[in-house]
KOLMIBA-900344 format. One line per 10 residues: number of its first residue (from 1); for each residue x, y, z of N, C-alpha, C. Coordinates in Angstrom, 2 decimals. Layout:
N
NUM = X:Y:Z:X:Y:Z:X:Y:Z ~ ...
END
This chain:
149
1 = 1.87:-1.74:10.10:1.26:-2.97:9.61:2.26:-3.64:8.67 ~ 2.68:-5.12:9.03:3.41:-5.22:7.65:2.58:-6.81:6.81 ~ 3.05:-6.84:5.90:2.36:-7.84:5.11:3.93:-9.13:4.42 ~ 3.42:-10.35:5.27:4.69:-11.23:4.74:5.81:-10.91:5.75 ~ 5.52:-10.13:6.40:6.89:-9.85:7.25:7.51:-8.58:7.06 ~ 7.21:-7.61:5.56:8.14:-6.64:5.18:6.93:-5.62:5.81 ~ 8.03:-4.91:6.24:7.09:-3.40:7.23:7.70:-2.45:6.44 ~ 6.93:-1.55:6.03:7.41:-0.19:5.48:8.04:0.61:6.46 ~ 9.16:1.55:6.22:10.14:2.14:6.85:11.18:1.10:7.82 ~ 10.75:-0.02:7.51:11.65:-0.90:8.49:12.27:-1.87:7.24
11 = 11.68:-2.50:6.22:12.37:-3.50:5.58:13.09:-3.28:4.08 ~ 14.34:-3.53:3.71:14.48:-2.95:2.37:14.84:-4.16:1.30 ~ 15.06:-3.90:0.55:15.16:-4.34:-0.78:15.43:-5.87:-0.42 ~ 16.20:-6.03:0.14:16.69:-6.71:0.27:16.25:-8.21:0.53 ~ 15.59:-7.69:1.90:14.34:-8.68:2.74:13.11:-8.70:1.44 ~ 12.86:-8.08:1.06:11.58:-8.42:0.28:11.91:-9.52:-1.34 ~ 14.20:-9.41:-1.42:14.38:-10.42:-2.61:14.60:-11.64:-1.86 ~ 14.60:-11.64:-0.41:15.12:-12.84:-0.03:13.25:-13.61:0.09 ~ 12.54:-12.93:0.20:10.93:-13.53:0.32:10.44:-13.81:-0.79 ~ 10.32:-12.96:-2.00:9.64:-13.01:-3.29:10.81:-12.92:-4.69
21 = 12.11:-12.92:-4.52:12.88:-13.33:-5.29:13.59:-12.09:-5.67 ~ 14.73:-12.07:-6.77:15.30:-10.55:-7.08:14.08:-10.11:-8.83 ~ 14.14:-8.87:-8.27:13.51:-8.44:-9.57:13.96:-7.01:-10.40 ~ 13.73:-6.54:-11.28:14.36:-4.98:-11.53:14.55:-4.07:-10.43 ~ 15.32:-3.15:-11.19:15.31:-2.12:-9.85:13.86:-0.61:-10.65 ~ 13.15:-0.90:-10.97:12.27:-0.10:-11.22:11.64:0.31:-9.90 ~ 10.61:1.07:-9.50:10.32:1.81:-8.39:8.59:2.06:-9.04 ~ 7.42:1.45:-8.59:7.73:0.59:-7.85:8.18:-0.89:-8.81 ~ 8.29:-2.11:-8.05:8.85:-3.35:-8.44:7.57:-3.93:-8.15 ~ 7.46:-4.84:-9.45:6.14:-5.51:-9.76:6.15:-6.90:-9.45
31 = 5.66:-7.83:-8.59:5.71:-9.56:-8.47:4.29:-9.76:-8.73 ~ 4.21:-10.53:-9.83:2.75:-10.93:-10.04:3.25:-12.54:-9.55 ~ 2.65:-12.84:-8.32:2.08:-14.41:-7.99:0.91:-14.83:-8.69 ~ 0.63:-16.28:-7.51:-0.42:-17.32:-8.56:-1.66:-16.20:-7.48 ~ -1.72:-16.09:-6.65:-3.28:-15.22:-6.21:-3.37:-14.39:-6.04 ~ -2.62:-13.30:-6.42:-2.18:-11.67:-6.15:-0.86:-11.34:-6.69 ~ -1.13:-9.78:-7.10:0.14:-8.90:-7.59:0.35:-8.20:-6.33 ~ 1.42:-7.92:-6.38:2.11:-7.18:-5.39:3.40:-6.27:-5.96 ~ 2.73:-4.65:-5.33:3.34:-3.78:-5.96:4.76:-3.32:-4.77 ~ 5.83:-3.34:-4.94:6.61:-2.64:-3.88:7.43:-1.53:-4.10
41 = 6.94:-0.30:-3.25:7.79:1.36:-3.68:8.98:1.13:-2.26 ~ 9.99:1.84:-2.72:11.31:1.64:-2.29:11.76:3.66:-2.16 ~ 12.39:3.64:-0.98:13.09:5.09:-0.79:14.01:5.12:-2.75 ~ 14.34:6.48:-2.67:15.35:6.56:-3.55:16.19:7.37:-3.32 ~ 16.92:7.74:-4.39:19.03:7.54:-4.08:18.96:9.21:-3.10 ~ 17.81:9.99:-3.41:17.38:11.13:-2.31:16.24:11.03:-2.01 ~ 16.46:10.87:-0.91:15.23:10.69:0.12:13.94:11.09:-0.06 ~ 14.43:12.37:0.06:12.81:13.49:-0.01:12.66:14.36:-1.44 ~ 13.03:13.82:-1.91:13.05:13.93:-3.99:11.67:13.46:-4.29 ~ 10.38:14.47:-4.55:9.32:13.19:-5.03:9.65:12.88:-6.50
51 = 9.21:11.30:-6.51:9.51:10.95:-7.91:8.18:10.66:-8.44 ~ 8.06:10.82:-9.93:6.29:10.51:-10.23:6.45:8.94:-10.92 ~ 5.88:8.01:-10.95:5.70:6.75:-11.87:4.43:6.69:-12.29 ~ 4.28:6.21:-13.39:2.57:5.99:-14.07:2.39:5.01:-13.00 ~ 3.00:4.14:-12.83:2.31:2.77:-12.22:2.18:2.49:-10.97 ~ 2.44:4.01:-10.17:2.18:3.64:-8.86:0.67:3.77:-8.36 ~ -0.17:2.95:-7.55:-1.59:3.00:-7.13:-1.66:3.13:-5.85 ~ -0.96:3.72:-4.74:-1.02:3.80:-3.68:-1.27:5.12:-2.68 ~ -2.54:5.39:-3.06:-2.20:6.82:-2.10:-1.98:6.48:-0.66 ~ -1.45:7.56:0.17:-1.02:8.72:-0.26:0.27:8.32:-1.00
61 = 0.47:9.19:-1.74:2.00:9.35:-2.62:3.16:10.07:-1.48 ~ 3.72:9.92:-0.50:4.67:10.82:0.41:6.06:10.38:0.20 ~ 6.65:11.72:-0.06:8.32:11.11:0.20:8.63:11.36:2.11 ~ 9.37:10.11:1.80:9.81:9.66:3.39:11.65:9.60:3.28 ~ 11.99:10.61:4.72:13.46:10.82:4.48:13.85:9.30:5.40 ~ 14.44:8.49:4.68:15.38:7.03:5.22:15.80:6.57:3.72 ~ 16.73:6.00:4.14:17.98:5.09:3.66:17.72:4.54:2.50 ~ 18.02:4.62:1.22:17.93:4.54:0.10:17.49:2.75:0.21 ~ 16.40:2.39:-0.95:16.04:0.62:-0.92:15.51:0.23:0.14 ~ 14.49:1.45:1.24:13.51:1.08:1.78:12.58:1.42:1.86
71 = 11.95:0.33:2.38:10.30:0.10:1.93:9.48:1.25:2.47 ~ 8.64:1.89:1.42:8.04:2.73:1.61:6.63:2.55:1.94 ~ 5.86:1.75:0.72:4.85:0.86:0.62:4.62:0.33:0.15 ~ 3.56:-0.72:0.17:2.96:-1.89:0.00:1.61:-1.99:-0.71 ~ 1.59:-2.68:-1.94:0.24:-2.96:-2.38:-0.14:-3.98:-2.76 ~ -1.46:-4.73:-2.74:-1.27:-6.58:-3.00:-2.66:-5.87:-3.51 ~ -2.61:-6.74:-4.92:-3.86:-6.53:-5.72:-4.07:-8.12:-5.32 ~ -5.20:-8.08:-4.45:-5.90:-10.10:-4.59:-6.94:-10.25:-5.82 ~ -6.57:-11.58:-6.44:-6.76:-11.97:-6.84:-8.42:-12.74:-7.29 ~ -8.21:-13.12:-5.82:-9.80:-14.36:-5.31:-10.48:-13.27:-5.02
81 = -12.04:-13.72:-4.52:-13.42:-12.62:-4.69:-13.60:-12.87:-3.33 ~ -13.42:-11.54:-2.42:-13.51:-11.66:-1.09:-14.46:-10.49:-1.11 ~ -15.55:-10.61:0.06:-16.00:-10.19:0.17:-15.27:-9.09:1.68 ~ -15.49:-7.36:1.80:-15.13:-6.55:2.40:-15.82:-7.61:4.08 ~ -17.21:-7.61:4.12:-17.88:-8.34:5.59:-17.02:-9.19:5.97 ~ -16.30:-10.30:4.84:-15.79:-11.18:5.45:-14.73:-10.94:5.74 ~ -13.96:-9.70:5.95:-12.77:-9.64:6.34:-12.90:-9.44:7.98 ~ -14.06:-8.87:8.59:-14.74:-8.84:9.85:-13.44:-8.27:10.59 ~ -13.25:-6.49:10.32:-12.53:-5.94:10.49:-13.13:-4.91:11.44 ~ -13.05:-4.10:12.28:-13.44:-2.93:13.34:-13.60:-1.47:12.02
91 = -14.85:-1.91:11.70:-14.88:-0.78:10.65:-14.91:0.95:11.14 ~ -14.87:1.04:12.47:-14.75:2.19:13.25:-13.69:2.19:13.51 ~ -12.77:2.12:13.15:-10.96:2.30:13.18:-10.51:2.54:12.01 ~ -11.36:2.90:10.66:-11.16:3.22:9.45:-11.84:4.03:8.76 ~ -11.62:5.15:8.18:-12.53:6.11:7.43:-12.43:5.59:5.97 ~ -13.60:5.79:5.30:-14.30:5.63:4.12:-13.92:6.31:3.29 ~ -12.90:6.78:2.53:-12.95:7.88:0.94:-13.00:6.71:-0.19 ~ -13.66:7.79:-1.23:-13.70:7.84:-2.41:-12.09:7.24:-3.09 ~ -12.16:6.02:-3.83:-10.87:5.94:-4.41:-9.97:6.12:-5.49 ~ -11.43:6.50:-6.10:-11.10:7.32:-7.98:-11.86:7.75:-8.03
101 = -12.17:9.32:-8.65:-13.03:10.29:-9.15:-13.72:9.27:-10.32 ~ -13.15:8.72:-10.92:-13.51:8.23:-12.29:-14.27:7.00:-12.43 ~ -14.26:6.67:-10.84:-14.90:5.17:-10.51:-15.86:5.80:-9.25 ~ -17.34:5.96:-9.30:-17.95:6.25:-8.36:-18.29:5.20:-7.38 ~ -18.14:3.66:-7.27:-18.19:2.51:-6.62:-16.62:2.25:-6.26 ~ -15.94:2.98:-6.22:-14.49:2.31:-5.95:-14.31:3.37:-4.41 ~ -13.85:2.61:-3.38:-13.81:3.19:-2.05:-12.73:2.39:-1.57 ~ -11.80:3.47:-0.52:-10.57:2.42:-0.14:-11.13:3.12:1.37 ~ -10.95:1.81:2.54:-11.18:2.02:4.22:-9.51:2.20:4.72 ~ -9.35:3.40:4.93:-7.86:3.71:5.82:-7.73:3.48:7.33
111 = -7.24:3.16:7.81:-6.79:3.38:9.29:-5.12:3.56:8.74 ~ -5.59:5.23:9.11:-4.42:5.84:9.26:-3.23:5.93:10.68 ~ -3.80:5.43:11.38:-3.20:4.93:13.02:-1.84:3.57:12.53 ~ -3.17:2.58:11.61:-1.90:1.51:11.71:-1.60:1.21:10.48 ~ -1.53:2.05:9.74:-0.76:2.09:7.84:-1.57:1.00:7.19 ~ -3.00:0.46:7.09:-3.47:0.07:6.29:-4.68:0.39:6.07 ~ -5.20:-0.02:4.74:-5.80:-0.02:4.12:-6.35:-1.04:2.56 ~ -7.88:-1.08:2.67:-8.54:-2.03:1.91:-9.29:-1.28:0.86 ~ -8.99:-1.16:-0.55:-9.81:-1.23:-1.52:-10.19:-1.99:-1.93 ~ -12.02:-1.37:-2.12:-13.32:-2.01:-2.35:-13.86:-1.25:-3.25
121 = -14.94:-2.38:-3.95:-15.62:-1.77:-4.82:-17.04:-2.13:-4.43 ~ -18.05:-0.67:-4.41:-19.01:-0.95:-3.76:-20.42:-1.57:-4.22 ~ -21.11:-2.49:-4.64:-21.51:-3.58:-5.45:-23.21:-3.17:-5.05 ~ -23.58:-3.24:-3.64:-25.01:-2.94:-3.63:-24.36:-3.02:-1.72 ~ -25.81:-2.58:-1.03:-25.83:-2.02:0.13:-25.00:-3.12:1.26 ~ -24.98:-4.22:1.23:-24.40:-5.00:1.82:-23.13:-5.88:0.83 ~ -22.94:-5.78:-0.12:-21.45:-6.23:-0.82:-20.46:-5.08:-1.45 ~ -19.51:-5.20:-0.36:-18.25:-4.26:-1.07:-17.15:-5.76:-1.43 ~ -16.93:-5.28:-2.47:-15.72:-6.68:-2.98:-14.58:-5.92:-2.75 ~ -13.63:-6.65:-2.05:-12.36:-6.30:-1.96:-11.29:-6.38:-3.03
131 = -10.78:-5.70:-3.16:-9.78:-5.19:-4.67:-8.12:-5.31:-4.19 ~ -8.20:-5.28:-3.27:-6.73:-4.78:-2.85:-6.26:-4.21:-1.16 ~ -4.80:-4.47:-0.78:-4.63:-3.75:0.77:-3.22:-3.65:0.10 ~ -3.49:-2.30:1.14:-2.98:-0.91:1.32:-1.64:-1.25:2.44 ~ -0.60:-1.18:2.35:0.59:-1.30:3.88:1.48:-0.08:3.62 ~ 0.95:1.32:4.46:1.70:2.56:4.41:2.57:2.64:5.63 ~ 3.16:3.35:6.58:3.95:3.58:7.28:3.06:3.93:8.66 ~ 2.89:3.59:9.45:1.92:4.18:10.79:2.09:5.07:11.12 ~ 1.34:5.82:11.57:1.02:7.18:12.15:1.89:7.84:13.27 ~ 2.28:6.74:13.96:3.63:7.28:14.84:4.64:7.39:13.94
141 = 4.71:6.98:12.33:6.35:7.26:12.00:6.15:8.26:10.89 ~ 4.91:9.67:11.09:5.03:10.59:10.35:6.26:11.72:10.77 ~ 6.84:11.46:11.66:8.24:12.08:12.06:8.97:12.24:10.92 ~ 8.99:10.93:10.19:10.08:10.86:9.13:9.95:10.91:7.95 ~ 8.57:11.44:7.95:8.73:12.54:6.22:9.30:13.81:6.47 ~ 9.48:13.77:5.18:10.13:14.75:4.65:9.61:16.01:4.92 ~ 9.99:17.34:4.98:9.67:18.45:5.28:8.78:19.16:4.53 ~ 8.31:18.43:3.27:7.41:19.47:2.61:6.11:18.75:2.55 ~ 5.78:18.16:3.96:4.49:17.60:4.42:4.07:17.22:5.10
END
């Protein structure tokens, strides 16, 4: 799945300064726009090294063995109040977990097939508000993690 054009395991540093501008080299790299933040994690200088950051929000956390300054994943915190219905998505192509122990209304929908995912927060029986999507690596390119997973 990619978002803007940048696909995880396919786009690096590079492509994502020529779209949203140059920014630190922190890991992940933070662009707050006018209707969403957008978080971007990047390979590092060893591949399959896990590294920990406070500020990353993206499970799963996986080190992936490729080429140093590419895109690993993707997170866009939106902004505007969307409702989960109206995204009128094949909710049977996505499983339901829990998205913080600490938040019993917070639920992210995975489809682990095509590397995304939508966190929601669950409001009453018919409104989940959307919080955020998820752009991980697809399921055909678990080849290229790393060996200790």
């Amino acid at each position: 799945m990619e978002w803007q054009g940048i696909v995880p395991l396919k786009s690096k540093r590079a492509d994502v300064e020529r779209l949203l501008g140059p920014n630190d080299t922190s890991n992940p790299v933070i662009y707050r726009l006018q209707n969403e933040t957008v978080f971007i994690e990047y390979s590092s200088n060893n591949p399959c090294r896990r590294e920990s950051s406070s500020e990353w929000i993206l499970p799963p956390r996986e080190t992936w063995n490729v080429p140093v300054d590419t895109v690993v994943g993707i997170y866009v915190l939106d902004h505007k109040q969307i409702l989960f219905s109206d995204l009128r998505l094949d909710v049977s192509a996505f499983r339901r977990v829990h998205g913080d122990d600490d938040l019993p209304t917070h639920f992210v929908y995975i489809n682990d097939e095509g590397g995304f995912g939508v966190d929601v927060f669950y409001k009453d029986k018919d409104r989940e508000s959307v919080d955020g999507f998820h752009y991980w690596p697809e399921a055909k390119q678990r080849d290229r993690l790393c060996p200790d997973h």
